[in-house]
N, C-alpha and C positions, 0 to 999 in steps of 0.2 A: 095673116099677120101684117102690120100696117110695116113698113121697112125705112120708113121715113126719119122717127127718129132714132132709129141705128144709124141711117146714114149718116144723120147729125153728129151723132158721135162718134163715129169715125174720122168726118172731115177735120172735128175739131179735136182730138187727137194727132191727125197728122199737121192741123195747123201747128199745137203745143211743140210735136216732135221736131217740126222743120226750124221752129222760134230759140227751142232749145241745143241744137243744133249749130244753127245760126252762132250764138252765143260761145259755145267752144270752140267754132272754128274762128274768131272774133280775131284779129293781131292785140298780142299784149301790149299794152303801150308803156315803156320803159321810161322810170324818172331821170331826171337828169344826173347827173354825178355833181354832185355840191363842190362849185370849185374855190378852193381858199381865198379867202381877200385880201390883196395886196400888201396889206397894213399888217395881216396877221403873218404870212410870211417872209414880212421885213424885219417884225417882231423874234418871230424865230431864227430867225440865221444868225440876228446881233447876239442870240443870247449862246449859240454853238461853236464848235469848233470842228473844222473838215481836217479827216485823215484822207489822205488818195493811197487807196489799199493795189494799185493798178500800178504799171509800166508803161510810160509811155503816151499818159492821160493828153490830149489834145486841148491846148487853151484857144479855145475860140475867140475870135473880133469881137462878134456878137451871139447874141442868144437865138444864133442858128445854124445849126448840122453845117448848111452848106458856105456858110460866110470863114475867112480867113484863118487858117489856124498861126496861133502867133509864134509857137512853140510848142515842143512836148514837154509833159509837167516828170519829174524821178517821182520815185516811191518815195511815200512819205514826205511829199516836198513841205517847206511851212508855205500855206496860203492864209489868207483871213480873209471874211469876206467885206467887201466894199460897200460900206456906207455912202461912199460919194456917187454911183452908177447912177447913171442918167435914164438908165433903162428902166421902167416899174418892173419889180420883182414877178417873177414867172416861178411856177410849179416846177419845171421842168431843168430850168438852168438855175445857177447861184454864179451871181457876180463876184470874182475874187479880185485880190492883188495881192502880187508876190512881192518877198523881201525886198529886189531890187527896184521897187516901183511898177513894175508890169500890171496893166492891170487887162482883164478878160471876161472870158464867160467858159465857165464846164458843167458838163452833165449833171445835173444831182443822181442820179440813180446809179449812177459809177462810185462814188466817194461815198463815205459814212460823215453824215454829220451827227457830232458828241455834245453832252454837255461838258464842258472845261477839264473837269474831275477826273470823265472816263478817255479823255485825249491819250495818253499815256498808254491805260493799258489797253486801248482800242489800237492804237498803233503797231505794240509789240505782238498783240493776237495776231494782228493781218501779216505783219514780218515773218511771225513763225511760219502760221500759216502757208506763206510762197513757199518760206525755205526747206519745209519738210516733205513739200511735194513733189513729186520725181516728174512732174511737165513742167517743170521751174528750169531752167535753163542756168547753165553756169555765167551768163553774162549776166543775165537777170539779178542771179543770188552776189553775186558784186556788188551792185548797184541799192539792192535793199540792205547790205550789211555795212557798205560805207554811210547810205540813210541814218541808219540807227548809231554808229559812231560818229555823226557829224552831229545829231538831234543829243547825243551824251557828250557832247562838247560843247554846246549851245551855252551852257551857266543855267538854264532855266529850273533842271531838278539839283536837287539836295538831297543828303541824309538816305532814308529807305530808298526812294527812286531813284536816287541817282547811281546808287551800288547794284540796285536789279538792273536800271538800264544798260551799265557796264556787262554786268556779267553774263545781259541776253547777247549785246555788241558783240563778247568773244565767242558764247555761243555758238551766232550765225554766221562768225570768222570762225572757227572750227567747222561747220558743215560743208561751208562753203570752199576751205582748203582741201578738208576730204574728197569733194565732189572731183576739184581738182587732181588729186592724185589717183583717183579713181579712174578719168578718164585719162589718165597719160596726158596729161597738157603739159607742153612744155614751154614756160614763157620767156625763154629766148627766141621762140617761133614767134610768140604773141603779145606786140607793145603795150596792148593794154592790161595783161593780164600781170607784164613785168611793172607798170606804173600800180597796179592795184598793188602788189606785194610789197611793194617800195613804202605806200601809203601804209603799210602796216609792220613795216620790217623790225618793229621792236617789240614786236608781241607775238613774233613768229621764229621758229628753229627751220634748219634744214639738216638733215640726215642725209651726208656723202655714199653711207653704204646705200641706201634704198635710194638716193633721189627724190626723196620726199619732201612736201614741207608740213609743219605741225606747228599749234598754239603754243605757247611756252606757260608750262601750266604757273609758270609766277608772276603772271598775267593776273590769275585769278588770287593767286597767294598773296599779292602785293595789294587787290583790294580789300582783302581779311582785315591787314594790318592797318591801315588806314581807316575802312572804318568796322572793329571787330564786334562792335554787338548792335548791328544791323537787325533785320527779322527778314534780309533775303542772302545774309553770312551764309548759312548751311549749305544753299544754292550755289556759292558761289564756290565754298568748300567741296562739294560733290565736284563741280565741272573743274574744279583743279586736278582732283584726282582722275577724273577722265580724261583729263589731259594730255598725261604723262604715255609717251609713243610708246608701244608694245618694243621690248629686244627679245631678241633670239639670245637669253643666256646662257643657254645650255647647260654645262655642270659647274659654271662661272656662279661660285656659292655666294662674293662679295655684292654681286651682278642681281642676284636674285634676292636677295637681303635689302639692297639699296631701293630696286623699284616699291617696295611694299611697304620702307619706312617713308619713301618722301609721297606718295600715293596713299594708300585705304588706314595704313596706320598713322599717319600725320593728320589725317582726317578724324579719325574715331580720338584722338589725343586731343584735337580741338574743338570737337563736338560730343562729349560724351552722351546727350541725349539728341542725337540728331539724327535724323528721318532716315539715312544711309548705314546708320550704326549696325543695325543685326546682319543687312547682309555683305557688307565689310569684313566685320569680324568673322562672317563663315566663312568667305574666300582667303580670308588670311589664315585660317585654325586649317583648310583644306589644303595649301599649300605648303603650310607648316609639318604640316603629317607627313605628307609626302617626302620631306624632307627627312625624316626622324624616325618613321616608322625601323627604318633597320639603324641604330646607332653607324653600324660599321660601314655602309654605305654613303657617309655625309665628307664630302667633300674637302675635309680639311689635313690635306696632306702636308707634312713638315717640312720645313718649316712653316706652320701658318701663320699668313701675313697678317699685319697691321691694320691693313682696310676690313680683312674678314673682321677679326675682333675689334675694331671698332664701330661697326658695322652692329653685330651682337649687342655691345655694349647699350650702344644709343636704343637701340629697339626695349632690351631689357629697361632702360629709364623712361621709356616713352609707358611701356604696359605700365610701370611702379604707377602711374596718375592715372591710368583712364578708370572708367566703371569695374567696379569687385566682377560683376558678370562677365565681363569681354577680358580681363584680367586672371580669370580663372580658367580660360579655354585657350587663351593666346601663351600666357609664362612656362605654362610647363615645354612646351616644344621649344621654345627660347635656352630654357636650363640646361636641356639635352644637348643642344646644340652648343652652349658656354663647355660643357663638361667635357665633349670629345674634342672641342676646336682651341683649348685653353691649358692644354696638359701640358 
């Protein structure tokens, strides 16, 4: 058997294997990353607007980490960005200036930049955002709830915006006093926490029995009136009624009658189709019952006072308007109650 051309084709199979070989073990060679041109991201940033969703943002000299910080930027500060920069525009940083003239350089990958439109409600997301998170610090939730009450003082919104930006403002003044009394602060210990309160002391209660402080839910009731047929009214309606501090009334029947009419029933009275309406009216028909289930156990011993009954009174005229439905679960416990407290 001649062996020859086996050899042949072996050699030249293991040429093919070593060629092919070769080839996968080859380094990939990696394109470049397409980087923006200067013109096009001059272009975009004129036509954006920056939220700083951060605490504490670092305004740099120049368009670098290590070059001078000139300040630190609050939450929500207003920036815009600077047409005048001497620097060409970089991927990396965006030239600002602040209201006061300041002008810098910050991160882009820190800040969201918007188009105009979504400024607004890009701001309030990143506000709630902080404030609903339990690694937000109560100095921090200061600092973005006075943001947002200083950005709804600006004059810049009206009309629907300007009543949601309100009513987020006491929002994150509600969480943020909660936080507060949650941790026991006491800001006669702490100047700035008694300068924060001061900054808000007309939209705030204090309760001597708890030592607490609370929103004063006619915060919210006072933007009703002003502007009442909004499309973020309802919103602002709910967060009044959440407003109203929890009492210990005990068998105090005038006590328990008042939270419910200035709270979930002054709500369903001004929103009769509004997003809070069904489960309102359960907590009030569930509370009601409780009250009525035994006639002879309701609280109105003689002489019964003037507040009790007028108290009854107002509520009976508040049901006579709202929805047939919420009207038909709420008046009969109402009745019961006119008939044993009215004899």
């Amino acid at each position: 058997m001649n062996s020859r051309p086996l050899l042949k084709m072996i050699r030249r199979g293991l040429v093919f294997s070593l060629f092919f070989s070769s080839l996968l073990a080859a380094p990939t060679i990696q394109e470049k990353t397409k980087q923006t041109k200067p013109s096009e991201i001059y272009k975009r940033d004129s036509n954006t607007q920056i939220v700083i969703p951060v605490i504490g943002l670092n305004l740099h000299l120049f368009a670098d980490q290590k070059s001078d910080v000139l300040r630190k930027l609050k939450f929500g500060e207003s920036v815009t960005f600077d047409r005048d920069s001497l620097e060409s525009p970089k991927e990396d940083w965006i030239p600002v200036k602040l209201e006061d003239g300041l002008s810098g350089f910050i991160k882009r990958s820190v800040v969201r930049s918007v188009p105009p439109k979504q400024y607004l409600s890009t701001l309030l997301f990143e506000a709630e955002r902080m404030i609903l998170s339990k690694n937000i610090d109560f100095v921090a939730k200061q600092e973005i709830t006075d943001s947002i009450f200083q950005v709804s003082g600006s004059g810049k919104y009206t009309g629907d915006d300007f009543i949601f930006l309100r009513a987020k403002a006491g929002f994150f003044l509600k969480k943020t006093v909660d936080l507060m009394n949650e941790k026991s602060i006491k800001p006669d210990n702490d100047p700035s926490t008694l300068e924060f309160l001061k900054r808000h002391q007309t939209k705030l209660l204090y309760d001597y029995s708890s030592g607490k402080y609370y929103v004063d839910s006619n915060y919210f009731w006072k933007l009703l009136e002003s502007y009442p047929k909004t499309k973020h009214s309802d919103y602002a309606g709910y967060l009044a009624s959440e407003s109203i501090p929890l009492v210990d009334c005990g068998t105090d029947l005038k006590c328990r009658l008042e939270e419910m009419r200035k709270g979930k029933l002054r709500y369903i009275y001004l929103f009769p189709t509004g997003n809070y309406v069904n489960l309102y009216t359960k907590d009030l028909v569930a509370n009601l019952y409780s009250m009525t289930k035994d006639p002879d156990s309701i609280p109105c011993f003689l002489p019964v006072s003037e507040g009790i009954k007028s108290e009854i009174n107002q509520m009976i005229r508040y049901t006579s308007e709202i929805g047939p439905r919420e009207k038909k679960q709420i008046l009969p416990h109402l009745q019961i109650l006119k008939k044993e407290c009215f004899r």
